[in-house]
gemmi code that builds the backbone of each chain (N, CA, C; Angstrom):
import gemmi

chains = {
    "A": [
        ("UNK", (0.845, -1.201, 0.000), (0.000, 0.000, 0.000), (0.879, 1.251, 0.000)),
        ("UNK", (0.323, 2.337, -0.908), (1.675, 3.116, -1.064), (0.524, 4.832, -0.223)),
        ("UNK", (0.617, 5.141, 0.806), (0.140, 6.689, 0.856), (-1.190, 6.758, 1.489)),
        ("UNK", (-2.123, 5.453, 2.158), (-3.234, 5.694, 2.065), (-4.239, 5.948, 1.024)),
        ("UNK", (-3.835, 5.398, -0.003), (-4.841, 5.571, -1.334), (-5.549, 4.478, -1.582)),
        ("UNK", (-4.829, 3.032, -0.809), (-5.835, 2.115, -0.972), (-5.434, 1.080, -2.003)),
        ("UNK", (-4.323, 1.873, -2.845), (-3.905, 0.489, -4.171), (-2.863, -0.197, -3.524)),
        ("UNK", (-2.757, -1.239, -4.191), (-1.888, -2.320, -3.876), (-0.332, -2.164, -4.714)),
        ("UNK", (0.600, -1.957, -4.074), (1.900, -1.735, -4.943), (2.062, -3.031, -6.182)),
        ("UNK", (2.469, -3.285, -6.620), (2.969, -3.683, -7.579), (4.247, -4.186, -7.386)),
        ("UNK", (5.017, -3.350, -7.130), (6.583, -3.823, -7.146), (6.664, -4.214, -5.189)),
        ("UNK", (7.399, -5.099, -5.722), (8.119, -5.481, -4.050), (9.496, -4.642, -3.564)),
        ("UNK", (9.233, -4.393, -2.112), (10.255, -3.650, -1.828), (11.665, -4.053, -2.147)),
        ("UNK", (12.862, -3.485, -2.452), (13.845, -3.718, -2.568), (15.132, -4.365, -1.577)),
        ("UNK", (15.525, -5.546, -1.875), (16.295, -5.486, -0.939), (17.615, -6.604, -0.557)),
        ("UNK", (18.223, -6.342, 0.117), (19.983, -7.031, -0.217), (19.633, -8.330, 0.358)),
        ("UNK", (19.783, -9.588, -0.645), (19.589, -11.410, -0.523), (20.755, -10.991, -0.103)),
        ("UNK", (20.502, -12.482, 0.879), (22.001, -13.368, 1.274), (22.573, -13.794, 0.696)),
        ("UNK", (22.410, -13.984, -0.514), (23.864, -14.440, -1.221), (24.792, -12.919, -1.752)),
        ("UNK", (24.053, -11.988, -1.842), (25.058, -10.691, -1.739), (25.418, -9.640, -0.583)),
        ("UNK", (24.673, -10.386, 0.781), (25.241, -9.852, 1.649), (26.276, -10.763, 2.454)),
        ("UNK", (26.329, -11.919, 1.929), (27.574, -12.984, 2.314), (28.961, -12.554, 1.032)),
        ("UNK", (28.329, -11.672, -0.224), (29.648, -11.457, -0.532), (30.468, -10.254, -0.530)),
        ("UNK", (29.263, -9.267, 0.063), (29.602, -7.894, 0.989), (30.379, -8.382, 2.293)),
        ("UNK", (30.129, -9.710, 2.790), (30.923, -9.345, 4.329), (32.367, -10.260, 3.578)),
        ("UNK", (32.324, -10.998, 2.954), (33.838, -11.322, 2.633), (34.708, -10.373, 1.719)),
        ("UNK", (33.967, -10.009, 0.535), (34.652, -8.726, 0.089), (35.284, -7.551, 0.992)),
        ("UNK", (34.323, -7.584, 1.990), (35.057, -6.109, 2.917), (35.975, -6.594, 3.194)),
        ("UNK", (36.032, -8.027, 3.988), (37.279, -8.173, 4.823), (38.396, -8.249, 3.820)),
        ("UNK", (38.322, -8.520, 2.690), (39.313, -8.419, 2.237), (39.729, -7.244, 1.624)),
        ("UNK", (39.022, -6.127, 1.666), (39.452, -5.183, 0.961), (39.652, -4.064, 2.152)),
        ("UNK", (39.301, -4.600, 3.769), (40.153, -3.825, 4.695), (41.681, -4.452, 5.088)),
        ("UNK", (41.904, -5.777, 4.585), (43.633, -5.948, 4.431), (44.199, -5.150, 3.786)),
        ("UNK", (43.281, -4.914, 2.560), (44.119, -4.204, 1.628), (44.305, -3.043, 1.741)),
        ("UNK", (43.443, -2.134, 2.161), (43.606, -0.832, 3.267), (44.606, -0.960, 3.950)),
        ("UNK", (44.989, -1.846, 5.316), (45.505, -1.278, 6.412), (47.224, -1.922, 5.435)),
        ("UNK", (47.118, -2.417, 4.461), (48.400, -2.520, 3.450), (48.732, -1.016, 2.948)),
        ("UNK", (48.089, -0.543, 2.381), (48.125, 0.839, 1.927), (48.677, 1.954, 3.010)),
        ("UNK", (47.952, 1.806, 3.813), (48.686, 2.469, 5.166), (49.749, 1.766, 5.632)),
        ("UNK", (50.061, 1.267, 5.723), (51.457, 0.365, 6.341), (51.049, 0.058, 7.836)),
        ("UNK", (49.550, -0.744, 7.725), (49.419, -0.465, 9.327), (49.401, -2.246, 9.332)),
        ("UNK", (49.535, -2.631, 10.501), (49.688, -4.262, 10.919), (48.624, -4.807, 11.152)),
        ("UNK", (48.557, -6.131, 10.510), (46.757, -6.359, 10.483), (46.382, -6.551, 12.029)),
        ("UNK", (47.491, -7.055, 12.390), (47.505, -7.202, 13.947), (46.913, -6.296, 14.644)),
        ("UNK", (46.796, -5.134, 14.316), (46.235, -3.903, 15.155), (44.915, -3.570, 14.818)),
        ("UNK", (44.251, -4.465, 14.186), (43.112, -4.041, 13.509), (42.157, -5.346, 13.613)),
        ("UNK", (40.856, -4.763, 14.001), (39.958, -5.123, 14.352), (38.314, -4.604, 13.706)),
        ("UNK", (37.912, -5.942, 13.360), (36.268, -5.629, 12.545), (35.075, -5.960, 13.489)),
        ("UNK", (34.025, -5.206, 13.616), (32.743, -5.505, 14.838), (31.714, -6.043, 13.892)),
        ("UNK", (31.960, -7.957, 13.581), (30.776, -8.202, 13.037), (29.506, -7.592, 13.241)),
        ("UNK", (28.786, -7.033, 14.192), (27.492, -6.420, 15.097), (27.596, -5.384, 14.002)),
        ("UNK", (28.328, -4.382, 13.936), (28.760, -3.094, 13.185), (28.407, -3.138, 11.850)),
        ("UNK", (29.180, -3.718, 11.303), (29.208, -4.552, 9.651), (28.018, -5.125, 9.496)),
        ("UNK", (26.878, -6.043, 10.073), (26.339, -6.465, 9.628), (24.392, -5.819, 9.713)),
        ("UNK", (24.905, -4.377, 10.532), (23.898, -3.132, 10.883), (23.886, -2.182, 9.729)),
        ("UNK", (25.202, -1.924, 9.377), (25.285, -1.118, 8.706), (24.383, -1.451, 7.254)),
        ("UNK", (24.762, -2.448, 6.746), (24.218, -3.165, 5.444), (22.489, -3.343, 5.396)),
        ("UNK", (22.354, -3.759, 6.562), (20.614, -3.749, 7.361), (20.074, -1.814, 6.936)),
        ("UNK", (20.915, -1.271, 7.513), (20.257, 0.118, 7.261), (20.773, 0.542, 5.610)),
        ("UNK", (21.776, 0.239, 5.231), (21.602, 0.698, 3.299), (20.527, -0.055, 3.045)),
        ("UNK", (19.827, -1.445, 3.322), (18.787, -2.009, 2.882), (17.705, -1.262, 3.065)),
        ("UNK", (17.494, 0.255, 4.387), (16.423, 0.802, 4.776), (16.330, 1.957, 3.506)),
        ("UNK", (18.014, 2.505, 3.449), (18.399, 3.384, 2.659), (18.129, 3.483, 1.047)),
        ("UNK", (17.970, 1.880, 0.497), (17.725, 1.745, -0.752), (16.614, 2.017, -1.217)),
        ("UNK", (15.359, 1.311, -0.239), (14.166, 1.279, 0.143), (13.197, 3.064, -0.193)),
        ("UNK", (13.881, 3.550, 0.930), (13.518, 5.202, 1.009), (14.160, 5.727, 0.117)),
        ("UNK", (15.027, 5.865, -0.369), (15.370, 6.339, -2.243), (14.819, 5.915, -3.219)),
        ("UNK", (14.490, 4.724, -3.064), (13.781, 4.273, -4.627), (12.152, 4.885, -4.232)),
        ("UNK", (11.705, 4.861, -3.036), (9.968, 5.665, -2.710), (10.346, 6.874, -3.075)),
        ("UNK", (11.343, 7.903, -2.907), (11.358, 8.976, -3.036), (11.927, 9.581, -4.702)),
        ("UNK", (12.408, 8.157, -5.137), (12.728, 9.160, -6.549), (11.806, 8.457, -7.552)),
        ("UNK", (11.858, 7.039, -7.681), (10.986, 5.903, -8.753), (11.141, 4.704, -8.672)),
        ("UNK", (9.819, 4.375, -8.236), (9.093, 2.808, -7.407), (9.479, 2.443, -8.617)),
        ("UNK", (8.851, 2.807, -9.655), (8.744, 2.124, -10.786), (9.493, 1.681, -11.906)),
        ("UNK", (10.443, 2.906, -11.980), (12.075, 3.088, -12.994), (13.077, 3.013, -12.421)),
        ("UNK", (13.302, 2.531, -10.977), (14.319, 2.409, -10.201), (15.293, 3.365, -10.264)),
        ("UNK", (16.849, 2.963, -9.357), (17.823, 3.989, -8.863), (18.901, 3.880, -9.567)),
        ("UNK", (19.533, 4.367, -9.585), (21.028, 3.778, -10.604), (22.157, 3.080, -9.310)),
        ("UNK", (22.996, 2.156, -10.382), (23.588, 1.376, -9.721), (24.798, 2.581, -9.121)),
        ("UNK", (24.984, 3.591, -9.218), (26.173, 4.491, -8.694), (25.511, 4.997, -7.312)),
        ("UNK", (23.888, 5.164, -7.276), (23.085, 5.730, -5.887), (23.202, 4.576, -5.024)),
        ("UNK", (23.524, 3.624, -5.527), (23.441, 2.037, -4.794), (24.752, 2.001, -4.133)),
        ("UNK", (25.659, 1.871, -4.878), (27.317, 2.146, -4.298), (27.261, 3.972, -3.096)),
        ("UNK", (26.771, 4.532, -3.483), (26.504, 5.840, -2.418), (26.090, 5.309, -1.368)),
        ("UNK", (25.073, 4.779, -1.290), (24.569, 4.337, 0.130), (24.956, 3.551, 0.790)),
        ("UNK", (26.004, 2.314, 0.030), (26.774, 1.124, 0.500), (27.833, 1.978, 1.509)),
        ("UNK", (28.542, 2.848, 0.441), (29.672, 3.666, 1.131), (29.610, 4.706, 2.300)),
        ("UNK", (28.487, 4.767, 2.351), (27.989, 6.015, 3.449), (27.685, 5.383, 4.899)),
        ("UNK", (27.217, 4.368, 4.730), (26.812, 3.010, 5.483), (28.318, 2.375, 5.991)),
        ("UNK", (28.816, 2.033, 5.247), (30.090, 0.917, 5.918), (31.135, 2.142, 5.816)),
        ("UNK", (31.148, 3.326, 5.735), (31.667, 4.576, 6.790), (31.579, 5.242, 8.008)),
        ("UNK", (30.073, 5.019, 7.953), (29.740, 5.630, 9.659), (29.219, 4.938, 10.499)),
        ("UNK", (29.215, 3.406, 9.878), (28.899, 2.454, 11.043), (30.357, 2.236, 11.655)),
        ("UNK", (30.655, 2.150, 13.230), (31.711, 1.653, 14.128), (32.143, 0.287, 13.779)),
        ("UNK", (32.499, 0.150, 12.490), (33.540, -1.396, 12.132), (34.570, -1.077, 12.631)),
        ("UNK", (35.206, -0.727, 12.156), (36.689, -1.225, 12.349), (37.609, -0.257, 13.717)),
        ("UNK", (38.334, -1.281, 14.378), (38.919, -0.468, 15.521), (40.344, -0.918, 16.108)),
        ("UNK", (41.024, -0.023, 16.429), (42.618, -0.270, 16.334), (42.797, -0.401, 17.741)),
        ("UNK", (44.115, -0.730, 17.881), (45.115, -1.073, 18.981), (45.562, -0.238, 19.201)),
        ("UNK", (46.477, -0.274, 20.106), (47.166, 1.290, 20.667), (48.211, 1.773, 19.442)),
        ("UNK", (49.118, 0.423, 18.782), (50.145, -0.300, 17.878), (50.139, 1.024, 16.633)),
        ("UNK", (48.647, 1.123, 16.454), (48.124, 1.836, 15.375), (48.088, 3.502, 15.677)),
        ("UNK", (47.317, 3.580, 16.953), (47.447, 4.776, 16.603), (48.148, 6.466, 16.239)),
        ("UNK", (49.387, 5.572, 16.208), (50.272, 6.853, 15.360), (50.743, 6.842, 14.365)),
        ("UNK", (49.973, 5.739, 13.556), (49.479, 5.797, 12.063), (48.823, 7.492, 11.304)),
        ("UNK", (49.576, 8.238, 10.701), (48.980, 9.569, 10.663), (47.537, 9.394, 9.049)),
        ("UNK", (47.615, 8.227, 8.573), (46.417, 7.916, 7.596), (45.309, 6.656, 8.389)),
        ("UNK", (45.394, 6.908, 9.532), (44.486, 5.494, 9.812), (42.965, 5.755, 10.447)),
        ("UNK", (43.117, 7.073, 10.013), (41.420, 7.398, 10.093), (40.325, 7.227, 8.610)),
        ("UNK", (41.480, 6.669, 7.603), (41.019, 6.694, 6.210), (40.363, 4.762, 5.937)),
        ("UNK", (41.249, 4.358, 6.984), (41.278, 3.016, 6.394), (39.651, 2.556, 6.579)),
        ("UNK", (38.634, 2.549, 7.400), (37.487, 2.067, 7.340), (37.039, 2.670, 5.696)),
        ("UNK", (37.125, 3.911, 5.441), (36.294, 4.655, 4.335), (36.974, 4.148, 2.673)),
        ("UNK", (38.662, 3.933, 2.638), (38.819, 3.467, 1.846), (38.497, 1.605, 1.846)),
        ("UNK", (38.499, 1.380, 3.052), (38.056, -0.632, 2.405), (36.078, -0.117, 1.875)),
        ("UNK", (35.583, 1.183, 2.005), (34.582, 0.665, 1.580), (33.882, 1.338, 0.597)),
        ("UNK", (35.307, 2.479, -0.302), (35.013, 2.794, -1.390), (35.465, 1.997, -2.508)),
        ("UNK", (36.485, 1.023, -2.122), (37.291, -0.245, -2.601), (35.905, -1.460, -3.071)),
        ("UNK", (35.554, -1.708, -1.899), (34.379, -2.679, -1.604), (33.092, -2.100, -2.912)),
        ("UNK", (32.806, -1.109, -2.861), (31.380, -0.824, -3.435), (32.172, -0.487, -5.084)),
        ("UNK", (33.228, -0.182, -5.380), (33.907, 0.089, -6.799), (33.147, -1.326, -7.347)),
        ("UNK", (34.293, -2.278, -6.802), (34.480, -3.798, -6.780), (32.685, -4.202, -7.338)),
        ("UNK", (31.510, -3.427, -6.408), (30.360, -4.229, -6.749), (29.602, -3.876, -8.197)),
        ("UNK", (29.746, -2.061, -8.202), (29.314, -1.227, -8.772), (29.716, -0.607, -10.080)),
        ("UNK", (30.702, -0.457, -9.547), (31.533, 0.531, -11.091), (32.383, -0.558, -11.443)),
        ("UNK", (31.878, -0.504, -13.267), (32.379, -1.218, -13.901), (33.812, -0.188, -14.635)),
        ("UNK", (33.718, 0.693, -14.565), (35.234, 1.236, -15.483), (36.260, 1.485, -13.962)),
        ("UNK", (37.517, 2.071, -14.466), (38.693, 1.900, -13.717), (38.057, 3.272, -12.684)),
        ("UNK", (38.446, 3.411, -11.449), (38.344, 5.101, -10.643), (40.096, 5.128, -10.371)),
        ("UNK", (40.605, 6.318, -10.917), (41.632, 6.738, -10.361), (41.871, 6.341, -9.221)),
        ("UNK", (42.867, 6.036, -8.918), (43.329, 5.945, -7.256), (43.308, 7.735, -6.385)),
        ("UNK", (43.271, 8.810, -7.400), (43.422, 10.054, -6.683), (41.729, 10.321, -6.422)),
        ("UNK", (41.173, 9.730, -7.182), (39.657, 9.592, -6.417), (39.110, 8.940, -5.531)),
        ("UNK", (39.496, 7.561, -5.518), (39.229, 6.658, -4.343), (39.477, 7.359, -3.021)),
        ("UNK", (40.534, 7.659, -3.439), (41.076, 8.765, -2.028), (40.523, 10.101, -1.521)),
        ("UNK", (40.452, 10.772, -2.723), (38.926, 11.771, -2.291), (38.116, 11.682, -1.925)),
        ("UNK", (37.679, 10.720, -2.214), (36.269, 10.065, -1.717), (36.423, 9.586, -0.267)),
        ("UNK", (37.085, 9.445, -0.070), (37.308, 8.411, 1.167), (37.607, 9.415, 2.013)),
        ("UNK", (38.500, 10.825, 1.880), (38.656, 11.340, 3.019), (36.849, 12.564, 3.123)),
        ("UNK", (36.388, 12.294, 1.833), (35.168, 12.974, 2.118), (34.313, 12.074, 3.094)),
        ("UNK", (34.294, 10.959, 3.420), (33.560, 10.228, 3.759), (33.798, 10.039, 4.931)),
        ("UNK", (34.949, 10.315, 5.639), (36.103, 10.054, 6.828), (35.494, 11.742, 7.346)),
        ("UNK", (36.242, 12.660, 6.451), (36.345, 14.356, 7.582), (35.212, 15.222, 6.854)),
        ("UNK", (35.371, 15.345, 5.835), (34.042, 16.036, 5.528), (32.494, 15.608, 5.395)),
        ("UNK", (31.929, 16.656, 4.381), (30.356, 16.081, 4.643), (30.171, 14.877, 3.044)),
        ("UNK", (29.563, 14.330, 3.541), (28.928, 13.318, 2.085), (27.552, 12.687, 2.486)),
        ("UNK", (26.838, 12.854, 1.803), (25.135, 12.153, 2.281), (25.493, 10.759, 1.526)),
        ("UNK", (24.717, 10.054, 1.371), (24.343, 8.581, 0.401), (24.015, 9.407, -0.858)),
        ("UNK", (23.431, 10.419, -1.225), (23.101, 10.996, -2.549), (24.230, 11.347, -3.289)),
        ("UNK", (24.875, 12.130, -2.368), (25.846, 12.821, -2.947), (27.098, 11.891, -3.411)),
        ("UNK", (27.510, 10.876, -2.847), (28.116, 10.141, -2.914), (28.076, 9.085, -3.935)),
        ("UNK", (26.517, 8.911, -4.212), (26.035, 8.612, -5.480), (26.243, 9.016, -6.498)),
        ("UNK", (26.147, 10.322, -6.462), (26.814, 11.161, -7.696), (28.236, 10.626, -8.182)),
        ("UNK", (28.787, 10.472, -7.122), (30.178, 10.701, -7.564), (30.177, 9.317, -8.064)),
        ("UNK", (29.456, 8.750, -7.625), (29.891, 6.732, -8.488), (28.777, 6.809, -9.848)),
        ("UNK", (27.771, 7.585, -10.078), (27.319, 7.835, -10.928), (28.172, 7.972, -12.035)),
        ("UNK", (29.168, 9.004, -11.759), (30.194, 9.832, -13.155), (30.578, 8.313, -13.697)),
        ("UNK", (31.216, 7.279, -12.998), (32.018, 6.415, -12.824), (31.081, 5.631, -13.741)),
        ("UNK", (30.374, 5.059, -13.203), (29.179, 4.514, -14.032), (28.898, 4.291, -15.329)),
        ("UNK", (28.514, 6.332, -15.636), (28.198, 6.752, -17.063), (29.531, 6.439, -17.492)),
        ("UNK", (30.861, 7.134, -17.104), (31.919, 6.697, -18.310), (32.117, 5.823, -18.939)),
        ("UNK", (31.950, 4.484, -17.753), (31.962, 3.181, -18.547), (30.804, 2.794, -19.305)),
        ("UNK", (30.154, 3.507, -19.676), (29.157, 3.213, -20.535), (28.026, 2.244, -20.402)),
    ],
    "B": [
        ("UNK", (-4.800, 28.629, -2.139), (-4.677, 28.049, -1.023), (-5.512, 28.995, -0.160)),
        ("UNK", (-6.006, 28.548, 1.035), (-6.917, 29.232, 1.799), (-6.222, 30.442, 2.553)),
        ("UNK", (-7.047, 31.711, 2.533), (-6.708, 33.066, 3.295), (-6.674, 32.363, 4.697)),
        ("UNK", (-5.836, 32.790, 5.800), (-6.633, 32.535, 6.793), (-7.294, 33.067, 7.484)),
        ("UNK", (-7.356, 34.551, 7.038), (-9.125, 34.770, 8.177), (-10.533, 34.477, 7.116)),
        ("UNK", (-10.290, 33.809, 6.043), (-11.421, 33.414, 5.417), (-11.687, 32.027, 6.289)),
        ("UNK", (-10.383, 31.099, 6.490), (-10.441, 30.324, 7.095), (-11.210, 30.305, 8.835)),
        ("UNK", (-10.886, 31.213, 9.683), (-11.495, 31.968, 10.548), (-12.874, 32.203, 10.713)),
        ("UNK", (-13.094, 32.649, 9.631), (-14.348, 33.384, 9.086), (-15.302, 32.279, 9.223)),
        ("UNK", (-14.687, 31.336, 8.388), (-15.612, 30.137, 8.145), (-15.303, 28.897, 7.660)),
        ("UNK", (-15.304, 28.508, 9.370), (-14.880, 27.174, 9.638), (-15.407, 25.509, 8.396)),
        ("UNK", (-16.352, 26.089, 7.393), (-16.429, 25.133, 6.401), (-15.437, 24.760, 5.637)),
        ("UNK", (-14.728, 26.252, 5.419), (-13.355, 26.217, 4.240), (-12.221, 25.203, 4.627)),
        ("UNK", (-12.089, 25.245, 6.531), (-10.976, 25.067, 6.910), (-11.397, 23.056, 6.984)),
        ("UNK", (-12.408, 22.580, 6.826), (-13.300, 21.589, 6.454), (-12.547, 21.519, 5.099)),
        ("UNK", (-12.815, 22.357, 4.240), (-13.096, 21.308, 2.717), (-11.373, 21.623, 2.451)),
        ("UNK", (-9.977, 22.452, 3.004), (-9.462, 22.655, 3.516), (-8.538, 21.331, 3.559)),
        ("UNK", (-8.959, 20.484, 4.451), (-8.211, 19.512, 5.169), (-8.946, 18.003, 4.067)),
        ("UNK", (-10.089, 18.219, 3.824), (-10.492, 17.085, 3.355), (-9.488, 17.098, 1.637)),
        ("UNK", (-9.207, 18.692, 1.210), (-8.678, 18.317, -0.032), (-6.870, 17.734, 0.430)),
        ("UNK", (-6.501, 18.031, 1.335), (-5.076, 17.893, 1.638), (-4.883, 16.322, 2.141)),
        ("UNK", (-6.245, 15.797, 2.305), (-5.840, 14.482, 2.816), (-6.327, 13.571, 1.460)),
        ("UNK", (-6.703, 14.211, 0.160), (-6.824, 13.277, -1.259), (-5.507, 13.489, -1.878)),
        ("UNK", (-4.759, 14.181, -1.515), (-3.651, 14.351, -1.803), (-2.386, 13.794, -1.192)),
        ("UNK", (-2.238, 12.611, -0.382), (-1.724, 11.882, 0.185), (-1.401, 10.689, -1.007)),
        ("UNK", (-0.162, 10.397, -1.297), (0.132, 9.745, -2.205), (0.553, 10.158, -3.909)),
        ("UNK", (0.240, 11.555, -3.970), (0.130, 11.803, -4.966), (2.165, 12.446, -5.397)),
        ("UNK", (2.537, 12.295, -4.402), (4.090, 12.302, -5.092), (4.553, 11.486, -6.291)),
        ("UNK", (5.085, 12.701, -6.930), (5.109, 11.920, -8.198), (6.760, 11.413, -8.299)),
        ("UNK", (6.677, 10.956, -9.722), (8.562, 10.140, -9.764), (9.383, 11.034, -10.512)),
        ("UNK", (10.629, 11.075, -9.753), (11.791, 11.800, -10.398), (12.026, 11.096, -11.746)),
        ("UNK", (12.396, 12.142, -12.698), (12.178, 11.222, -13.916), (13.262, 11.374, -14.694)),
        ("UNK", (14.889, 11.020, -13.572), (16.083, 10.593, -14.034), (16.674, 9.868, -13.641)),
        ("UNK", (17.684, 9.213, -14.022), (18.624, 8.777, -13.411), (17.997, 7.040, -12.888)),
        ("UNK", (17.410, 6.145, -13.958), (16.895, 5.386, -13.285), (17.883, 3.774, -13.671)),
        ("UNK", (16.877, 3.135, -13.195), (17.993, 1.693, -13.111), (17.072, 0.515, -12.180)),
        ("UNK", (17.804, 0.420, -11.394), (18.006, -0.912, -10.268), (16.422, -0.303, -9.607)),
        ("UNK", (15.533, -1.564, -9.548), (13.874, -1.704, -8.737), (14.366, -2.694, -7.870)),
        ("UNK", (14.372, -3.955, -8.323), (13.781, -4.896, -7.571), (15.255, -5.541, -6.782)),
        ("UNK", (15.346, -6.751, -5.638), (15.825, -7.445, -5.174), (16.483, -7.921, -6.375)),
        ("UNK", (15.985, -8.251, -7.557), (16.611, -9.287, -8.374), (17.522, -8.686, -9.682)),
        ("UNK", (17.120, -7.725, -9.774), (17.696, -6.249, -10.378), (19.299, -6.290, -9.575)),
        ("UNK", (18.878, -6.006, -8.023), (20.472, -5.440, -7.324), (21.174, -6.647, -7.755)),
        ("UNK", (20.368, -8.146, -7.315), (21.139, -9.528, -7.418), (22.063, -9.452, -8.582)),
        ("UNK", (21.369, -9.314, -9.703), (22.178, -9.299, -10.986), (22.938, -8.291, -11.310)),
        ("UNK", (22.921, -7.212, -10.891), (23.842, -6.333, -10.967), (25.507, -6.405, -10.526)),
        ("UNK", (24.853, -7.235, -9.006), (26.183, -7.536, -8.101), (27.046, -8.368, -8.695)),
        ("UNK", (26.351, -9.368, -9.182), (26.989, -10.726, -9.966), (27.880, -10.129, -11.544)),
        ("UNK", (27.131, -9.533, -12.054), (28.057, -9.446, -13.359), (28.993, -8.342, -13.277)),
        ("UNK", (28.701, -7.462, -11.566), (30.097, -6.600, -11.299), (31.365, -7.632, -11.120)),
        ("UNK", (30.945, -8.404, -10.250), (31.781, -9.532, -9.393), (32.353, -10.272, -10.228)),
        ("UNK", (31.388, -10.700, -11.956), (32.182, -11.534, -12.825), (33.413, -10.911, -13.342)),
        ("UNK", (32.835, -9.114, -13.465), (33.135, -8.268, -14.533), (34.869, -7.844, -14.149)),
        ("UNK", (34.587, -8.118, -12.102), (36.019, -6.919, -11.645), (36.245, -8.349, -10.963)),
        ("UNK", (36.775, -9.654, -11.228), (37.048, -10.867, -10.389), (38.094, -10.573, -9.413)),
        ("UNK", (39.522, -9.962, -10.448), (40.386, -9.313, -9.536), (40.367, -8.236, -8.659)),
        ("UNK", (41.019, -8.545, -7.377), (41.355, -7.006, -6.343), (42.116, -6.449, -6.959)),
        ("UNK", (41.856, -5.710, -8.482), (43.252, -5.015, -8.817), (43.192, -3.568, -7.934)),
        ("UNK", (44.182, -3.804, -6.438), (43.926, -2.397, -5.726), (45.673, -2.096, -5.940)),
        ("UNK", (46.313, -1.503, -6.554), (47.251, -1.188, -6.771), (47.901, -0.238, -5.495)),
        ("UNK", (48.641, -1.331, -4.650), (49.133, -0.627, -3.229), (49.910, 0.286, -3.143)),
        ("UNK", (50.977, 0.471, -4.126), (51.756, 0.804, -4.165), (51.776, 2.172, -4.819)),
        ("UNK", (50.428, 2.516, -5.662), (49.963, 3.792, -6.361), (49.066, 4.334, -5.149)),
        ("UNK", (48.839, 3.747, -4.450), (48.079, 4.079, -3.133), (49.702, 5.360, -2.402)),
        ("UNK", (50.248, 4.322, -1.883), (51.109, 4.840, -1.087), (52.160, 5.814, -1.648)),
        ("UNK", (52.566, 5.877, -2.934), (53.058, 6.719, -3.985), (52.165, 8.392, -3.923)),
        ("UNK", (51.094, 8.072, -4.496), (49.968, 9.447, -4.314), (50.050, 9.986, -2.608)),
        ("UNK", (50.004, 9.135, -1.912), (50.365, 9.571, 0.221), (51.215, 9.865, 0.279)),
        ("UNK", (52.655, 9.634, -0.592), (53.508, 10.169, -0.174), (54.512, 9.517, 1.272)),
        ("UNK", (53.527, 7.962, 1.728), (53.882, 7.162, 2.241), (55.402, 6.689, 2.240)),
        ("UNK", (55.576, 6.495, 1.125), (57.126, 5.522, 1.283), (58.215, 6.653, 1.935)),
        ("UNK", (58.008, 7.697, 1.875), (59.213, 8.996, 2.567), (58.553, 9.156, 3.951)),
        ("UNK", (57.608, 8.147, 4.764), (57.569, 8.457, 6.018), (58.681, 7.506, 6.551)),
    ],
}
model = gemmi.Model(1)
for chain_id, residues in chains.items():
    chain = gemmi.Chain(chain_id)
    for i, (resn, *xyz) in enumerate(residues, 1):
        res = gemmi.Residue()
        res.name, res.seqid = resn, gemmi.SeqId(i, " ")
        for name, pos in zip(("N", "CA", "C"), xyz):
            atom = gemmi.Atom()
            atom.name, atom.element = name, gemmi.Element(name[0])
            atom.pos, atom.b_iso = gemmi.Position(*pos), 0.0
            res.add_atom(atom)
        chain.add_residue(res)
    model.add_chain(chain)
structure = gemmi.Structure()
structure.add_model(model)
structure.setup_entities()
């Protein structure tokens, strides 16, 4: 029922099967090795909050949901608004958490945001993203502001290039 | 849209008022860009022929830490 009008939707709500949220939680982990590699930080010092990780993905499922009602039930979202909300999600949920070992790592406030602009490339964007973007992105997602929309945008460009 | 001391005036308006604002519940309409991915089975397949498409982690570490400026810490 969509508004109190009484009709019956048509389309079923949208939303992340287990077989792609079992390859969201192994993809991350592997693409936060590959992070705390990039930083030169020791995996040893690093720590993932299944509870965290597996909330976060629960609420992009709320997130997908309330974007596709708000822009088109019917013509759906683009796969770059999809990677926005993945990334916005497995950024400001409390995954990942360090040791003492780590913290005078002067890039290790990046590493949650890059394993999960890494992670959603990997699902989403089919052409190459610069590495000087991944990284933009990631510290937008880390210190500045980024919504799920906006963030969309930016995997949008990515998207359209590859045609 | 209603004055409001017509509304005031006469409490019928502020009646027909509310009855038109509540037929209008639902009536948001669709953004009409940028479209794609609906259903569960839509994202499913999407994920899959990313996953066929990018098999490798090509995360190039070393262009990572090159652009940081990393290796001179």
């Amino acid at each position: 029922m969509i508004g109190g009008t009484g009709s019956v939707d048509p389309i079923p709500a949208i939303a992340i099967s287990d077989d792609i949220r079992e390859q969201i939680y192994a993809e991350y982990v592997g693409f936060l090795i590959k992070a705390c590699k990039v930083f030169g930080l020791p995996l040893s010092c690093v720590e993932y909050s299944n509870r965290e990780l597996a909330l976060a993905i629960d609420e992009a499922e709320i997130d997908l949901q309330a974007m596709l009602a708000r822009r088109s039930r019917t013509r759906g979202i683009t796969a770059g608004k999809i990677a926005g909300v993945l990334a916005f999600r497995l950024s400001r949920f409390k995954i990942v958490h360090f040791k003492e070992e780590a913290w005078a790592n002067s890039h290790f406030h990046l590493v949650q945001e890059l394993a999960a602009t890494l992670l959603v490339r990997k699902l989403f964007v089919p052409s190459k993203m610069p590495v000087v973007n991944i990284l933009e992105l990631s510290y937008q997602l880390s210190r500045r502001h980024a919504n799920q929309e906006t963030a969309g945008l930016f995997f949008d460009a990515f998207v359209a290039e590859a045609g | 849209m209603p004055n409001l001391q017509d509304v005031v005036d006469n409490p019928e308006l502020l009646e027909k008022s509310i009855r038109t604002m509540m037929s209008l519940r639902g009536s948001h309409g669709e953004v009409c860009l940028n479209h794609g991915i609906r259903t569960t089975e839509e994202l499913d397949a999407l994920v899959r022929r990313s996953l066929e498409q990018n098999a490798s982690d090509d995360v190039d570490v070393e262009a990572f830490r090159r652009l940081l400026g990393i290796e001179q810490e």
